[in-house]
C-alpha positions in Angstrom: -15.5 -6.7 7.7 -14.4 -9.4 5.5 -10.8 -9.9 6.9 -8.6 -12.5 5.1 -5.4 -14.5 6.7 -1.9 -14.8 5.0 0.8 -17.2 6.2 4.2 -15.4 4.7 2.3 -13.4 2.9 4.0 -10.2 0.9 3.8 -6.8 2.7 5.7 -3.5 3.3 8.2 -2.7 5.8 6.2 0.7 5.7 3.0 -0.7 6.4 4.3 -3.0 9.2 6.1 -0.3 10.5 2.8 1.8 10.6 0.9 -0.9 12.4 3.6 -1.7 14.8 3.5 2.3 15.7 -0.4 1.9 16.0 -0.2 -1.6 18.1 2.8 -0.8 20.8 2.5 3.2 21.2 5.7 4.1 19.4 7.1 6.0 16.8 7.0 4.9 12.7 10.4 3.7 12.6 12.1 4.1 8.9 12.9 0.6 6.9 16.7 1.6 7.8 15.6 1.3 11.4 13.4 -1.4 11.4 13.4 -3.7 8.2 10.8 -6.7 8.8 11.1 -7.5 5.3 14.7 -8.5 6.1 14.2 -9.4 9.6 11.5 -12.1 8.9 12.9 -13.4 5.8 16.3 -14.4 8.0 15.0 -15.2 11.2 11.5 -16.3 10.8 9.5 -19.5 10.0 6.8 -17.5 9.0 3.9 -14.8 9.5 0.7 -14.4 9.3 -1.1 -11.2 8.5 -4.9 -10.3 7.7 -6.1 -7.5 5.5 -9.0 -6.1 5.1 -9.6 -4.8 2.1 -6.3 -4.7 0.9 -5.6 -2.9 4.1 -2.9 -4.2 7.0 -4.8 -4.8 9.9 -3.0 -7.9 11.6 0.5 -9.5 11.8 2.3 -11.7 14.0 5.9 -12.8 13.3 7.1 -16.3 14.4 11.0 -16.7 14.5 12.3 -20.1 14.9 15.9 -22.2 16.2 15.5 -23.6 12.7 14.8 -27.1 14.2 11.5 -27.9 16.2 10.9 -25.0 18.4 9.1 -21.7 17.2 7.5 -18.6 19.1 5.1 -15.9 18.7 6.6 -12.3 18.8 4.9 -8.9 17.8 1.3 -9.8 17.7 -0.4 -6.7 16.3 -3.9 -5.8 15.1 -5.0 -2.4 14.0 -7.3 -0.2 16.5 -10.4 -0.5 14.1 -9.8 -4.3 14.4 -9.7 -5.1 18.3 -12.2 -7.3 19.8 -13.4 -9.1 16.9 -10.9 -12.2 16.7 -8.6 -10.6 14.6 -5.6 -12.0 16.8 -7.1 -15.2 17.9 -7.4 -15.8 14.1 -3.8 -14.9 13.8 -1.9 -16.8 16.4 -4.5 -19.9 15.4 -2.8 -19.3 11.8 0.7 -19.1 13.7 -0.3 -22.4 15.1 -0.9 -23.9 12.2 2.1 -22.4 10.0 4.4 -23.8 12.9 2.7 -27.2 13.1 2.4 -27.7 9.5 6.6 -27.2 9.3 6.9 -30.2 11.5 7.6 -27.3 15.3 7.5 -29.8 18.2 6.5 -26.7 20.0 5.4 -23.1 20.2 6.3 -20.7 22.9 5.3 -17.2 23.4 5.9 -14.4 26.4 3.2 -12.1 27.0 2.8 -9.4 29.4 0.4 -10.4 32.7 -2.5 -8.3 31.2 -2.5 -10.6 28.1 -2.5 -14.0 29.5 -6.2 -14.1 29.3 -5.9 -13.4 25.4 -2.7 -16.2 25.5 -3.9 -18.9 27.7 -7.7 -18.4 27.4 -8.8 -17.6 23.8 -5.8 -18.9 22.0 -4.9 -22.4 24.5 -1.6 -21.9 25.3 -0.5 -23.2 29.2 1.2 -20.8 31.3 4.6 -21.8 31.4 7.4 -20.0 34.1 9.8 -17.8 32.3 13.3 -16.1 33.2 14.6 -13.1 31.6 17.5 -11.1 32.6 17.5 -7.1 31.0 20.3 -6.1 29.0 20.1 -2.6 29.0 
């Protein structure tokens, strides 16, 4: 497996689409649905993905307030890659993306059967959140 790490690198909304599918158990959503291109390129500071081979196998998006706080959102890595430090490798990019563009601070949320991944392989302290659902 020789895997290699992009930050902003170039990719497909069809190949994203197809990984996001794989990663969180949904559907393949059209680029009319669900365009990351467009979504990253106006919301995010950045992203990192791997390939392997030429092949998508990792992303993670990390939106911004456009001043000194960023977060990581969608962190996905393709069944065939689990378990072999895809992520780690890709939030540690994140990290360094963030840091590098002068972030003060990096937050992510993560579902309770992640925090091991979070806060123990990737160093981030658990933190208290609120959220309030919309629909």
């Amino acid at each position: 497996m020789a895997v290699t790490y992009e930050w902003r690198g170039t990719f497909s909304n069809g190949e994203v689409n197809a990984l996001h599918a794989e990663a969180f158990l949904t559907r393949v959503f059209t680029d009319d649905e669900w365009n990351w291109v467009g979504i990253t390129e106006r919301y995010s500071l950045g992203w990192v993905l791997s390939r392997d081979q030429g092949k998508l196998v990792g992303f993670v998006n990390v939106p911004w307030d456009g001043f000194v706080h960023a977060w990581i959102q969608d962190t996905m890595v393709a069944r065939s890659h689990r378990h072999a430090g895809v992520g780690k490798r890709l939030v540690a990019e994140a990290v360094n993306g963030a840091r590098a563009a002068g972030c003060e601070w990096l937050h992510v949320d993560y579902d309770p059967g992640l925090e091991s991944f979070y806060v123990d392989a990737c160093g981030f302290a658990p933190t208290p959140a609120g959220l309030i659902r919309l629909t």
